[in-house]
N, C-alpha and C positions, 0 to 999 in steps of 0.2 A: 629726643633731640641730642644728637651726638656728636656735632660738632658748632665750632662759635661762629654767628654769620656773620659774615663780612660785608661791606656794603663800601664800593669803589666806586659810587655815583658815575660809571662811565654809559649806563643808560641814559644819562643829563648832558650829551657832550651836542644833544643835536637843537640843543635850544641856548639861547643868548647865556654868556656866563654868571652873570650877577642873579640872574633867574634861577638856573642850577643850581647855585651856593644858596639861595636860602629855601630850598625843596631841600636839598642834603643836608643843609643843616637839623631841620624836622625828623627827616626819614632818619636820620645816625641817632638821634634821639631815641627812638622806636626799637634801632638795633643794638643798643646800648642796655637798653630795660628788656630785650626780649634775652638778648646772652646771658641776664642775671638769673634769669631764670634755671638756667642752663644746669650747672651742676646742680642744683637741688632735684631737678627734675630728675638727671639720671641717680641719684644716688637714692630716690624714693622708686623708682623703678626697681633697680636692683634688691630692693629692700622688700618690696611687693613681691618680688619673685619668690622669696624665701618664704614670707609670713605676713598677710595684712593684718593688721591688727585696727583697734580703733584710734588709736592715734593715727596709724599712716593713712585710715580714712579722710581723716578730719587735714591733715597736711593735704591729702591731696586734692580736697576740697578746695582749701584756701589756696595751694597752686592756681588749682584749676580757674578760679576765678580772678586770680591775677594774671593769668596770663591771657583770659577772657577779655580782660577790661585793657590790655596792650591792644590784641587783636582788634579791637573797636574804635581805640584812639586812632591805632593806623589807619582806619578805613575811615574815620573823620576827616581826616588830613589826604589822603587820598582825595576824599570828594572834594574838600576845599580846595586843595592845590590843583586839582582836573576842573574844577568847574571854569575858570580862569579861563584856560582852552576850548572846554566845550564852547560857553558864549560867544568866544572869537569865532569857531569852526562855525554856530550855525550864522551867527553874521555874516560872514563869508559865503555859505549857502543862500542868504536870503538874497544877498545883493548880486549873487551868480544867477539866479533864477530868474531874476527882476529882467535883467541884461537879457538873459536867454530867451524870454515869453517873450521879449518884444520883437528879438530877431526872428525867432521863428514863424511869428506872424507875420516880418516880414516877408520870410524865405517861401512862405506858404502863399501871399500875395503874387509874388515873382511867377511862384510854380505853376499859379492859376493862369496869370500871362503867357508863362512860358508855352502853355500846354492847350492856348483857348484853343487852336482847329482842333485839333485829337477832343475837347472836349464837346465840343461843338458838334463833329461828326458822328462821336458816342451819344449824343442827344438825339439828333436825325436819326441815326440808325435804332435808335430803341423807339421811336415818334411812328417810323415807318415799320416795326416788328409788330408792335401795336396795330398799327391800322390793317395791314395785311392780316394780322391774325383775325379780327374782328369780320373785315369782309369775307375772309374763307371760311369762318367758323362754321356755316349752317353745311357745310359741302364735308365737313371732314367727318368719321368717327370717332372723336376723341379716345376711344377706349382702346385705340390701335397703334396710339401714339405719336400719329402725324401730328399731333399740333404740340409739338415740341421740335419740329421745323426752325432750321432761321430763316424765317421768309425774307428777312432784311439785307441778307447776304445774298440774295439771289438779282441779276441784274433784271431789271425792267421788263426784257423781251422773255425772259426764264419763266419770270413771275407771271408773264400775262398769260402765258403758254400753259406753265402750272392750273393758274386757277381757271381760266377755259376747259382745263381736261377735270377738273375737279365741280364746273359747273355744269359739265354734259353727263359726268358720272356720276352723281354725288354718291355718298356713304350713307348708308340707312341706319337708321339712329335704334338702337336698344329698346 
């Protein structure tokens, strides 16, 4: 640690003021006890460099667990001070969702309206894929792949034309 941190609280400048000032008053707390640390820390460093001994063990034991037991104040305070927000954010989530599930079942209702013929005619046409495939079934080979046809697409006169030549020919089964 080689230099004293600073703490300008201008992270705090995008939430109400009086909010800000008692989060910074906390957090300057934190950086106030973490800079104390500061010169001892390098001056046991330096010291390490030379020669550990068991005193500079035992120093940097006790360092080490004081500056342990900051480290954890501040993530107390951290969680305390964020929790505040989270609760807001997911209320705001919950009551966004609430809104949105019901629109979208609206917008989905609409879609159904909007969209009955197209849906309607995707019905017919899979109603009549179906039954054409079934009546031509015993005429085809399947194994040749005609009956991956869209018989439904075919007009009327195609279709009867079709399965007339598929009834005078049929495909001989495996």
């Amino acid at each position: 640690m080689n230099k004293i941190i600073k703490f300008e609280g201008t992270e705090l400048n995008v939430i109400e003021k009086s909010r800000a000032n008692q989060i910074k008053i906390k957090f300057i707390t934190m950086v106030e006890k973490v800079n104390k640390f500061i010169d001892p820390y390098n001056e046991l460093i330096k010291e390490s460099e030379k020669e550990i001994t068991s005193k500079t063990t035992k120093i940097a034991k006790r360092l080490r667990l004081d500056i342990a037991k900051v480290r954890t104040e501040t993530e107390e305070i951290r969680k305390k001070e964020k929790s505040e927000y989270l609760n807001a954010g997911k209320s705001i989530d919950k009551i966004s969702n609430s809104i949105k599930e019901v629109m979208v079942k609206g917008e989905n209702a609409l879609k159904a309206i909007e969209n009955h013929f197209e849906i309607q005619e995707k019905k017919r046409l899979e109603t009549l894929q179906e039954s054409r495939r079934k009546e031509i079934f015993g005429y085809l080979n399947l194994s040749i792949g005609e009956g991956v046809l869209d018989f439904a697409a075919m007009t009327d006169d195609v279709w009867q034309a079709y399965f007339q030549g598929k009834k005078k020919k049929p495909c001989k089964r495996n």
